[in-house]
RODO-2510 file (C-alpha; in nm, 4 decimals, decimal comma):
residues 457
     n   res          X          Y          Z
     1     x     0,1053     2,9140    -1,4475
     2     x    -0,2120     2,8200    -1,2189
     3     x    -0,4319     2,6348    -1,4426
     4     x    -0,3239     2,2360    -1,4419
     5     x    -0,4829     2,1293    -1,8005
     6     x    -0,2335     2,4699    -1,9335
     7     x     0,0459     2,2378    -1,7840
     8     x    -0,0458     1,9393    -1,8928
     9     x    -0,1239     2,0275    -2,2321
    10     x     0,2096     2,2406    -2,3081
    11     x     0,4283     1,9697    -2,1024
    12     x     0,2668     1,7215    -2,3724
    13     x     0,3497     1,9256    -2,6594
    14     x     0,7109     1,9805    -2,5468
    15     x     0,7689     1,6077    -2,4919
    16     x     0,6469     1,5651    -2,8153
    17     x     0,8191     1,8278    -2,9936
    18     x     1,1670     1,7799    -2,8260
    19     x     1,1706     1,3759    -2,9161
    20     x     1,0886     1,4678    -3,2885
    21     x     1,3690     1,7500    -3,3060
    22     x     1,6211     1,5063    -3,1519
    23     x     1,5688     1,2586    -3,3807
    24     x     1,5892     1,4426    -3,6695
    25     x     1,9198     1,5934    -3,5687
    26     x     2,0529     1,2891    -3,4378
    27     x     1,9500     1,1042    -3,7581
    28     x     2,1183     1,3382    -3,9868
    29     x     2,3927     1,3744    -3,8178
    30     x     2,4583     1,0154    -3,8547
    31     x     2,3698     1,0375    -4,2174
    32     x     2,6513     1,2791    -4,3081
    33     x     2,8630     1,0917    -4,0985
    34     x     2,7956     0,7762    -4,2994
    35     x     2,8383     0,9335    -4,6253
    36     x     3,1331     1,0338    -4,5503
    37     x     3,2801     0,7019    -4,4561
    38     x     3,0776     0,5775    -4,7585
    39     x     3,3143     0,8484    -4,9940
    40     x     3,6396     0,6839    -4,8937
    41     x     3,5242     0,3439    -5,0491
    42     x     3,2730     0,4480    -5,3498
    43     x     3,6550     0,4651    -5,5689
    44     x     3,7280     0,1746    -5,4468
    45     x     3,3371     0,0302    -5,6116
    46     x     3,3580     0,2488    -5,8970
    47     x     3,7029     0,0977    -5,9969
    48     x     3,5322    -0,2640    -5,9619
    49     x     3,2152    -0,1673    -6,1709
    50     x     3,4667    -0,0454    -6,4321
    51     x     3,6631    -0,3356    -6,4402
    52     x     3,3890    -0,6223    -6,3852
    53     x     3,2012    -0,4293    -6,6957
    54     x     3,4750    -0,4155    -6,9462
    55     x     3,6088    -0,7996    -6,8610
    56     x     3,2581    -0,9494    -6,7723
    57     x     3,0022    -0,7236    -6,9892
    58     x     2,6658    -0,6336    -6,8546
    59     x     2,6214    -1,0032    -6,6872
    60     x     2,9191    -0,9363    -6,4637
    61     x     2,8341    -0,5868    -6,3525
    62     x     2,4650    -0,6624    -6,3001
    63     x     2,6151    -0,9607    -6,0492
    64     x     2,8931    -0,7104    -5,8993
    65     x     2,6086    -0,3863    -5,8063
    66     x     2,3794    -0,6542    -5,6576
    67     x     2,6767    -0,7463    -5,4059
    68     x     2,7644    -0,4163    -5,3173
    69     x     2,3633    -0,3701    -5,2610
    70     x     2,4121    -0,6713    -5,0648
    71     x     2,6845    -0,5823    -4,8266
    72     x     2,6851    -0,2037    -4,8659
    73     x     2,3532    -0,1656    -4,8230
    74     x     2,3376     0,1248    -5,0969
    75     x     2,1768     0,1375    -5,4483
    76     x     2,4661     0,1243    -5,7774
    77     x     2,4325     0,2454    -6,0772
    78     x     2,6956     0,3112    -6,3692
    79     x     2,6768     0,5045    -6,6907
    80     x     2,8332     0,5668    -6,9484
    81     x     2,9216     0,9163    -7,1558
    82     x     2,5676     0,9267    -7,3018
    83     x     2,4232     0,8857    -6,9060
    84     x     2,3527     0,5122    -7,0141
    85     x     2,2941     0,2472    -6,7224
    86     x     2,5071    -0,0281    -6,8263
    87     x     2,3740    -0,3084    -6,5678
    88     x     2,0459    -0,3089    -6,7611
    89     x     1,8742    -0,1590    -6,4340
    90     x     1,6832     0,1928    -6,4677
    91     x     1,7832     0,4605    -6,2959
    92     x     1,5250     0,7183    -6,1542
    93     x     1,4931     1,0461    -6,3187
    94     x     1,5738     1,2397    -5,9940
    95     x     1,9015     1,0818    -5,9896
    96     x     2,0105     1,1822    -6,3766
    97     x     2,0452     1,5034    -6,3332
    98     x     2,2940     1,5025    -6,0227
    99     x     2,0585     1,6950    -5,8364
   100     x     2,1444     1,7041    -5,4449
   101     x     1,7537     1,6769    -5,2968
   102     x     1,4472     1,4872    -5,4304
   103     x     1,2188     1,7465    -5,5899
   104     x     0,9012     1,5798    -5,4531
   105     x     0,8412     1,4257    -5,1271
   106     x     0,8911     1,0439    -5,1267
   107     x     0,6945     0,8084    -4,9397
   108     x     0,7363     0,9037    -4,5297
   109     x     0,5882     1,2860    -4,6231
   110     x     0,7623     1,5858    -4,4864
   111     x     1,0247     1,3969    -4,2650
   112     x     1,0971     1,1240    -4,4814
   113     x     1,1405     1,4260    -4,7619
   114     x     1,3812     1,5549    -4,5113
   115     x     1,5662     1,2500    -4,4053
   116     x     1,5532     1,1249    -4,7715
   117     x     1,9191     1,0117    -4,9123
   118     x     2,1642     1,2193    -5,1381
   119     x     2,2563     1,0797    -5,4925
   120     x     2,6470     1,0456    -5,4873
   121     x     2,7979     1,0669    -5,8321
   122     x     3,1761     0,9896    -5,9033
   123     x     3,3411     0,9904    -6,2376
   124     x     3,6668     0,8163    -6,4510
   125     x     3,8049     0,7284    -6,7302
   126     x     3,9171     0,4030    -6,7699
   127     x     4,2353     0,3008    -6,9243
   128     x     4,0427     0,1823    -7,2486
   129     x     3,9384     0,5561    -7,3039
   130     x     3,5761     0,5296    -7,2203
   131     x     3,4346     0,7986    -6,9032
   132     x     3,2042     0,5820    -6,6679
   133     x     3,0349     0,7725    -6,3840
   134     x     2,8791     0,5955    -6,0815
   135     x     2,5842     0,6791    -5,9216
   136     x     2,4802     0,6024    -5,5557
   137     x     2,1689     0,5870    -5,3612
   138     x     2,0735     0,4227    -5,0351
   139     x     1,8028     0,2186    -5,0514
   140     x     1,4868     0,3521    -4,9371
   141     x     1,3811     0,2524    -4,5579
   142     x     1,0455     0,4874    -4,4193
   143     x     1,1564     0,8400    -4,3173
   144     x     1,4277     0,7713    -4,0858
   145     x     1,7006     0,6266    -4,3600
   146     x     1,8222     0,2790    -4,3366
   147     x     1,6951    -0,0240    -4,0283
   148     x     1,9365     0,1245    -3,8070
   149     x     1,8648     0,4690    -3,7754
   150     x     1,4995     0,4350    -3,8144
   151     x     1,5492     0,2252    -3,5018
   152     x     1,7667     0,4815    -3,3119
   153     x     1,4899     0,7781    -3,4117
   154     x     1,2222     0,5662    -3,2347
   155     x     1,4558     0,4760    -2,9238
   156     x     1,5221     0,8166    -2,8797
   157     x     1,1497     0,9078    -2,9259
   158     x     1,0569     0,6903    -2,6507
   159     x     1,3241     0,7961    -2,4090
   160     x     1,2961     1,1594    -2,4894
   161     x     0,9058     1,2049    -2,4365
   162     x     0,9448     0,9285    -2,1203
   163     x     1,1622     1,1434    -1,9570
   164     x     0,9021     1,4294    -1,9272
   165     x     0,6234     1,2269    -1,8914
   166     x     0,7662     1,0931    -1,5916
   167     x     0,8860     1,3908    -1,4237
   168     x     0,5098     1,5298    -1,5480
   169     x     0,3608     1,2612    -1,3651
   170     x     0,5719     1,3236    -1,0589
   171     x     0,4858     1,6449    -1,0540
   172     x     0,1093     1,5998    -1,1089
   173     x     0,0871     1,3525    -0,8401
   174     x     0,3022     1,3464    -0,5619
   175     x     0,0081     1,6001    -0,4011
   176     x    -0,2669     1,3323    -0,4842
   177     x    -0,0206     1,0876    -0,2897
   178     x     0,0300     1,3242     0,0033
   179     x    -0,3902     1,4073     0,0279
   180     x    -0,4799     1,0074     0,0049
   181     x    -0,1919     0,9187     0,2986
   182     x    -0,3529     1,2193     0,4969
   183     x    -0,7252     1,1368     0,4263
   184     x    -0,6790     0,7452     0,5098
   185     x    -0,5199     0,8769     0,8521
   186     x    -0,8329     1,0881     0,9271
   187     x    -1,0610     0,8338     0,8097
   188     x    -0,8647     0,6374     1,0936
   189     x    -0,8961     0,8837     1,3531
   190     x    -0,6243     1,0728     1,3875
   191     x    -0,7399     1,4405     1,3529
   192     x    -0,3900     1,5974     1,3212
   193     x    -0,3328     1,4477     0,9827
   194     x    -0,2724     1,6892     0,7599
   195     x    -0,1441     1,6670     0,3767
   196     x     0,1268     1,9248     0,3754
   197     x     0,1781     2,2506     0,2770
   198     x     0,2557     2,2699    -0,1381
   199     x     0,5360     2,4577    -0,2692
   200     x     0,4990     2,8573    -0,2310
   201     x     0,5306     2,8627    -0,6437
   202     x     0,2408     2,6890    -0,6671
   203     x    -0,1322     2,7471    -0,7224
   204     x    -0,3135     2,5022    -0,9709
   205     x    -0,6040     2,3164    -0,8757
   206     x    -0,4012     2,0210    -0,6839
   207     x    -0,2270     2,2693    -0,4799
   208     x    -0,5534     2,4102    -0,3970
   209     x    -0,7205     2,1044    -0,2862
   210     x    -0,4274     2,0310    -0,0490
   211     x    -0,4504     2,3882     0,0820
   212     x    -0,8671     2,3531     0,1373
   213     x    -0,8186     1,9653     0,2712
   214     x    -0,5660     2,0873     0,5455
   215     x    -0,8366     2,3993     0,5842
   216     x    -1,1596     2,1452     0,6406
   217     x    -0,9057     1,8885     0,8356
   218     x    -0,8148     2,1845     1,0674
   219     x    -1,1949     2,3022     1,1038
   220     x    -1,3072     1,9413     1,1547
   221     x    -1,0532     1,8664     1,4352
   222     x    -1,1633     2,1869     1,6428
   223     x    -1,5336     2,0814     1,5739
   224     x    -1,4930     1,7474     1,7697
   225     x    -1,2227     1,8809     1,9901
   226     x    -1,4893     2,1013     2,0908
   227     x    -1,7892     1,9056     2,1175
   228     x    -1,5681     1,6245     2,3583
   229     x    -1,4632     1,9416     2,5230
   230     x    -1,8400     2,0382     2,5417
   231     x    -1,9766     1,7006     2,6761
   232     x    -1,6932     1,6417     2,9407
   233     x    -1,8082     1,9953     3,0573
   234     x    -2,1868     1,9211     3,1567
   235     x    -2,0566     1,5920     3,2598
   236     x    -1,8885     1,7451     3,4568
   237     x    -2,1573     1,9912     3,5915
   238     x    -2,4353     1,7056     3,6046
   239     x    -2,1931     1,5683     3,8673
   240     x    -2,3210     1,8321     4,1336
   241     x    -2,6754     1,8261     4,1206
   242     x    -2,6652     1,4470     4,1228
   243     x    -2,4665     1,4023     4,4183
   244     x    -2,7583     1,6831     4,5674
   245     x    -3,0239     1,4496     4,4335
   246     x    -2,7986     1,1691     4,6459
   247     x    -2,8551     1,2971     4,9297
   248     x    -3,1786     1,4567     4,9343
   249     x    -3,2722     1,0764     4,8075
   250     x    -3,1583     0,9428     5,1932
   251     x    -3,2624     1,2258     5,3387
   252     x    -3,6409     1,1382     5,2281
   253     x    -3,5771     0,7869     5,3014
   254     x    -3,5314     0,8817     5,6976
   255     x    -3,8188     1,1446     5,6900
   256     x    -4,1030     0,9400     5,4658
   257     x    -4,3411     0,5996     5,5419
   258     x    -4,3673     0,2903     5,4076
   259     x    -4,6007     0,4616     5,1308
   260     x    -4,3862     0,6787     4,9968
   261     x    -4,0821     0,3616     4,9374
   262     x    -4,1602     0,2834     4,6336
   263     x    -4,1308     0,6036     4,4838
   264     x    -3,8051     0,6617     4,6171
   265     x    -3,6803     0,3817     4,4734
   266     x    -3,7047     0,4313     4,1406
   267     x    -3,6018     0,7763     4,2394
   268     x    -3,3022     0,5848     4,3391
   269     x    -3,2955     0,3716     4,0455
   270     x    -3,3077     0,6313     3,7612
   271     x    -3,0454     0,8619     3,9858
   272     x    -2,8195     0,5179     3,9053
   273     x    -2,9111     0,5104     3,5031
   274     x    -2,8369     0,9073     3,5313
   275     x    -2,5027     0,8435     3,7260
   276     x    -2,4032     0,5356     3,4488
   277     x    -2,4947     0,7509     3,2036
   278     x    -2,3108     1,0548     3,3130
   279     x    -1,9746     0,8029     3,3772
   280     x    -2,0164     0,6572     3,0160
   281     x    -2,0062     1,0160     2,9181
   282     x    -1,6882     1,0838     3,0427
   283     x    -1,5325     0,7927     2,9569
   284     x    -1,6074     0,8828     2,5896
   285     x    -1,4934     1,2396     2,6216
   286     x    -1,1579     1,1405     2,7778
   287     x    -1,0980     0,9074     2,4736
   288     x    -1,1723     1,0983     2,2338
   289     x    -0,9676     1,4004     2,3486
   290     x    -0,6730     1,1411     2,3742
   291     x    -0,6702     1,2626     2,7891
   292     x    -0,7406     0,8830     2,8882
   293     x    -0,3956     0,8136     3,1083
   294     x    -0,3170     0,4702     3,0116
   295     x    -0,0376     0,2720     3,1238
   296     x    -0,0052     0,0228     2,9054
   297     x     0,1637    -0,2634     3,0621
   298     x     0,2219    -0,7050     2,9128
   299     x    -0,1307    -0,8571     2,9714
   300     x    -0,2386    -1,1461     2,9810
   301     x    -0,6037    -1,1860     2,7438
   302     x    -0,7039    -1,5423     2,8800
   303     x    -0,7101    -1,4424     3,2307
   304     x    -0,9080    -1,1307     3,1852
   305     x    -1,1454    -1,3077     2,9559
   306     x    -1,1606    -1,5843     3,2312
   307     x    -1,2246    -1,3053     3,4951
   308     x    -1,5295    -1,0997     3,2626
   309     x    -1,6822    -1,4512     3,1963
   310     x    -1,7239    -1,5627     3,5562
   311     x    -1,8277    -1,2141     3,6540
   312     x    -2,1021    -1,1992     3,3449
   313     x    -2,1902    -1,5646     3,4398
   314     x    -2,3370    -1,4189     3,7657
   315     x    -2,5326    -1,1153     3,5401
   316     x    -2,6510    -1,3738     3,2979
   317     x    -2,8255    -1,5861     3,6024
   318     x    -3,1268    -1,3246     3,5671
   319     x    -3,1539    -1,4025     3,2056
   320     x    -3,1655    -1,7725     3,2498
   321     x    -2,8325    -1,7863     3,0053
   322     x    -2,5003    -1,8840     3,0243
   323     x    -2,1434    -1,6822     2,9535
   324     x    -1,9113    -2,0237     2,7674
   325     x    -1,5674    -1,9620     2,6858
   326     x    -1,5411    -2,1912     2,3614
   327     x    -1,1536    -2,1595     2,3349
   328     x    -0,8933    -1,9489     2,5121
   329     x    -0,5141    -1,9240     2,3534
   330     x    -0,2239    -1,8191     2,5866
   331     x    -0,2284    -1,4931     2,4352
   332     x    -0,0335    -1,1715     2,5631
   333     x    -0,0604    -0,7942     2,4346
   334     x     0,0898    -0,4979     2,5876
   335     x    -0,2110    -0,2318     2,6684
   336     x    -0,4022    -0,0845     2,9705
   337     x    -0,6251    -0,3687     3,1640
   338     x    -0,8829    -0,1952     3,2711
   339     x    -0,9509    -0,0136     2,9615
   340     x    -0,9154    -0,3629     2,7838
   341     x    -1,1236    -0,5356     3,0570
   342     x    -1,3964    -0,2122     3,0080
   343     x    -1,3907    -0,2865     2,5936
   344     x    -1,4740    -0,6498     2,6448
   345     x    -1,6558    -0,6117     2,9058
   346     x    -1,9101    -0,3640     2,7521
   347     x    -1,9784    -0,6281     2,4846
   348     x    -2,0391    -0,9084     2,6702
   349     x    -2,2629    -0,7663     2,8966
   350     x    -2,4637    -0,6572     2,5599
   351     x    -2,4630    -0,9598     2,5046
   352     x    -2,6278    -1,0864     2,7774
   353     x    -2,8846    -0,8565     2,7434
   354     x    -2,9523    -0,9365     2,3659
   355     x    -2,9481    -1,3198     2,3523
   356     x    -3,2749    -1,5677     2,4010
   357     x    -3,3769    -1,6620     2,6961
   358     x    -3,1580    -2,0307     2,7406
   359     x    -2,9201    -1,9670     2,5100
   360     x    -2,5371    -1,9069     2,5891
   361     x    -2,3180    -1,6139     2,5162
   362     x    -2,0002    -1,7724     2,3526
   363     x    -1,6026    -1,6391     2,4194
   364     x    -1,3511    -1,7248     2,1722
   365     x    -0,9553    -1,6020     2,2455
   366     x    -0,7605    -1,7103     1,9624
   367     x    -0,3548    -1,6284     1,8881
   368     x    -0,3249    -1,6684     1,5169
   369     x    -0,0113    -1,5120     1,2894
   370     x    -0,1422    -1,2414     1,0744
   371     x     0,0237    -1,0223     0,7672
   372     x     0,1073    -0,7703     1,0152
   373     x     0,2361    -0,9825     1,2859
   374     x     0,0678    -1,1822     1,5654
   375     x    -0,2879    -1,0666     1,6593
   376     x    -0,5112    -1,1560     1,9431
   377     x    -0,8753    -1,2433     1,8154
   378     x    -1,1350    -1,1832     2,0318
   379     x    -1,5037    -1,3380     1,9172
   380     x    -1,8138    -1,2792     2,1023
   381     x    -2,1318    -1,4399     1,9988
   382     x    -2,5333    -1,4547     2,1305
   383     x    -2,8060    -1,5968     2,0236
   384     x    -3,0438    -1,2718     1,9682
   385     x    -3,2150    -1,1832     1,6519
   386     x    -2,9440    -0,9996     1,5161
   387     x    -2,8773    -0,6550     1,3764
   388     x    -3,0034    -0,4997     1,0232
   389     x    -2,6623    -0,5699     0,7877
   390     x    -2,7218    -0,1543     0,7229
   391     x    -2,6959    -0,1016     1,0655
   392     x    -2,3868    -0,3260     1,1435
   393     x    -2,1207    -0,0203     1,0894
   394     x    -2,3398     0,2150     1,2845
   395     x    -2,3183     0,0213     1,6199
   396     x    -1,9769     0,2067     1,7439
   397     x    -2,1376     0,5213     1,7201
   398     x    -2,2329     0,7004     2,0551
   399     x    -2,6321     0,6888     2,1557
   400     x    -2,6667     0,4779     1,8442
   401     x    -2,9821     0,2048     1,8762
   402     x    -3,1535     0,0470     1,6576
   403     x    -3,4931     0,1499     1,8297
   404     x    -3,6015     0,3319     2,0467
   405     x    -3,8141     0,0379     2,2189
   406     x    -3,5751    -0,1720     2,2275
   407     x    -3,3091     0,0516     2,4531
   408     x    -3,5831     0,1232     2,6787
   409     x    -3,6319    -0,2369     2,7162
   410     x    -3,2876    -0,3211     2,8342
   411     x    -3,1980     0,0376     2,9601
   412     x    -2,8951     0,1297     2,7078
   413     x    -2,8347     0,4294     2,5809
   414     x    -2,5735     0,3334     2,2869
   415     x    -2,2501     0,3891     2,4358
   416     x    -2,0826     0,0763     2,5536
   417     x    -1,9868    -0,0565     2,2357
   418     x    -1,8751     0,2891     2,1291
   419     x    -1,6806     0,2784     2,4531
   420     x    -1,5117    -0,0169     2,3324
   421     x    -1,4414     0,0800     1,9675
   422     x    -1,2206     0,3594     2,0927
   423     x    -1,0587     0,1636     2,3580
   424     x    -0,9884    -0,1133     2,1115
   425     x    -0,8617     0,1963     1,8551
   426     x    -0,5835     0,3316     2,1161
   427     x    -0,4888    -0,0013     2,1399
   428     x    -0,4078    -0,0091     1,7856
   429     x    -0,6416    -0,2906     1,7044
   430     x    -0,9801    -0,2930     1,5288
   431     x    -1,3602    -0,4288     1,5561
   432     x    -1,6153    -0,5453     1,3593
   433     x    -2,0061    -0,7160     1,3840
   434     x    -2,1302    -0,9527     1,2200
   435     x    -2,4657    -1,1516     1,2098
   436     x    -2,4442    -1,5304     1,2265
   437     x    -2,5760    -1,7298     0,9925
   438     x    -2,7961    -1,9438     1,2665
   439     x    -2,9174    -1,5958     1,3989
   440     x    -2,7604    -1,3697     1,6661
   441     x    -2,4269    -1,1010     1,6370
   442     x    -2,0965    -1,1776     1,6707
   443     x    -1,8389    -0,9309     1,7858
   444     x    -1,4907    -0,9166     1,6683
   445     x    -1,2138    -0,7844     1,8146
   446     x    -0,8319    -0,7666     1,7205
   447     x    -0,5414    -0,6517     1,9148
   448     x    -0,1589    -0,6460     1,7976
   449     x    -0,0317    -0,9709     2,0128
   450     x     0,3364    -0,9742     2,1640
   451     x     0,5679    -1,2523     1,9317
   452     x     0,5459    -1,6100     2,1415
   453     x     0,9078    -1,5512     2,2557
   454     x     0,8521    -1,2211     2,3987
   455     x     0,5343    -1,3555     2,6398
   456     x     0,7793    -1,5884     2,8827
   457     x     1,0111    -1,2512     2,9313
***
């Protein structure tokens, strides 16, 4: 069966078609069971009527049926030889004739014409000579009989038609559980995630979407393993002619006048952006193939931010700004310090490059206890103009900028902050930007922190 509404339709009309044949079984069967218990005392009640009629008259069995109705639960009636009711109550004219089934369906349709109750009839003559016969019905309740198996035919309904549905829903969506754990691990980064191969029985239109998710996860993951592979290549082969430009750069140095100096130097100059460049490259390539070798060892944040901040202090000089570290917890996290001092790094010296003129560059390190443990916060802030709120999630992409003018102006080229969103990712943590409401961009990272106890170890 391949098609998924086939199975949901015919698993619906089974659920609903076992709970209804249950409960009519189950109800009868209580029914005759009842009845019969009910035949051992209706002698016993036809012996009374008798007795409280001849002694009392039709006052005293009138008061003696309505307390069998009472605790019985079941509809009296005696007559006479002539088919007389002597309480002064009417009988129906289905129950006259002794007949076995209504003739008509009562109230409750076809099941309550199936579930409706039996007239019982017992006969005797008393000792004054006169026959009496008694006539018993129970009283009417809907289609399932009296309160308490009307009660039981629901119950089992319910249970009956939960059953399947849950097992149905089981069924239906353990693969939509599998494909959403899968897909929030890609959208994470982890390539290999995969939702699982379905059952060999089975073909409907969730299997299928598993099967063609694992096909486009598999495709996807050779894409990028082959464009990393790709770039780390002709990194790799821009490596050679640039060390050749290296040296026939000195070579025209010793050979060339004062003249030709000037030239050479930004020669020399764009060789460097070219040999950045071609580094940044790498770096990328190496973490997003997973090759990065890191040795992740207990380090200590607040003296690595202390060490980027007096290092970008000396950077900032040319910018007539200032690097401030704000606040700085005692905050340890096990990872790989120069990768971590790169990631942090890379965003400070952004934001040198970004702020006003006069302005200062702001460090926060905060340790603060978050629902998944204890995280190290890590908030840098400038004083630029800021970055469109469309363009905030774009900034971790490689050779992202927002213009085109404005990386020529500062000589980027988009790939230290999407240095430092991977580094930050193997590291288990995250990072965001934000703009500040007094102007500028503030950049948040957060690393999984070692527990307080574990630091002094």
């Amino acid at each position: 069966m391949r098609s998924l509404f086939l199975k949901i339709f015919l698993s619906f009309w089974m659920a609903q078609a076992l709970f209804l044949v249950l409960a009519v079984l189950v109800t009868l069967a209580i029914r005759q069971q009842a009845e019969s218990a009910w035949d051992a005392e209706q002698a016993q009640v036809l012996n009374g009527a008798v007795q409280a009629y001849e002694t009392g008259g039709q006052a005293a069995l009138a008061r003696y049926l309505e307390q069998v109705r009472q605790s019985e639960h079941v509809r009296a009636y005696l007559l006479n030889e002539n088919d007389e009711e002597l309480s002064g109550r009417r009988l129906p004219e289905w129950a006259k004739d002794g007949e076995r089934w209504r003739p008509h369906p009562p109230r409750g349709g076809f099941l309550g014409w199936m579930m409706a109750a039996r007239p019982q009839r017992q006969s005797i003559t008393s000792a004054s000579g006169h026959r009496y016969t008694l006539v018993v019905l129970p009283p009417p309740h809907g289609p399932f009989g009296d309160p308490g198996i009307h009660g039981l035919g629901i119950f089992i309904a319910i249970l009956s038609s939960g059953l399947v549905c849950y097992l149905l829903a089981r069924y239906l969506t353990s693969p939509v559980v599998r494909l959403r754990t899968a897909t929030q691990k890609l959208a994470a980064g982890d390539l290999t995630a995969r939702a699982g191969v379905p059952p060999p029985g089975r073909h409907d239109e969730l299997a299928e979407l598993v099967r063609d998710f694992d096909t486009m996860a598999d495709r996807l993951e050779k894409s990028v393993n082959a464009q990393a592979r790709l770039m780390n290549d002709i990194s790799h082969e821009l490596r050679s002619p640039l060390a050749r430009l290296n040296v026939a750069l000195g070579l025209s140095r010793q050979r060339s006048g004062p003249e030709a100096q000037s030239s050479l130097e930004r020669i020399e100059l764009e060789a460097n952006r070219l040999n950045e460049l071609i580094g940044r490259l790498l770096t990328i390539a190496r973490l997003e193939s997973g090759d990065q070798a890191m040795q992740k060892v207990p380090t200590r944040l607040q003296e690595l931010i202390r060490e980027i901040a007096q290092d970008a202090e000396f950077e900032a000089q040319s910018r007539k700004c200032h690097v401030d570290v704000t606040k700085v917890d005692d905050c340890m996290v096990m990872g790989d310090p120069s990768l971590l001092r790169s990631a942090v790094e890379n965003v400070v010296r952004n934001a040198i490059q970004y702020t006003r003129e006069g302005t200062d560059v702001q460090i926060h390190l905060e340790c603060r206890q978050g629902a998944t443990g204890t995280e190290a916060i890590i908030k840098i802030s400038d004083s630029g103009p800021g970055v469109p709120d469309e363009a905030l999630d774009k900034l971790f992409r490689p050779f992202y900028r927002i213009d085109d003018a404005r990386g020529r102006q500062t000589g980027g080229v988009g790939l230290g902050l999407a240095i430092t969103e991977r580094a930050v990712r193997l590291h288990g943590g995250t990072i965001k930007a934000s703009n500040r409401s007094e102007g500028g961009l503030i950049i948040e990272i957060r690393l999984p922190a070692l527990p307080a106890e574990n630091e002094t170890n």
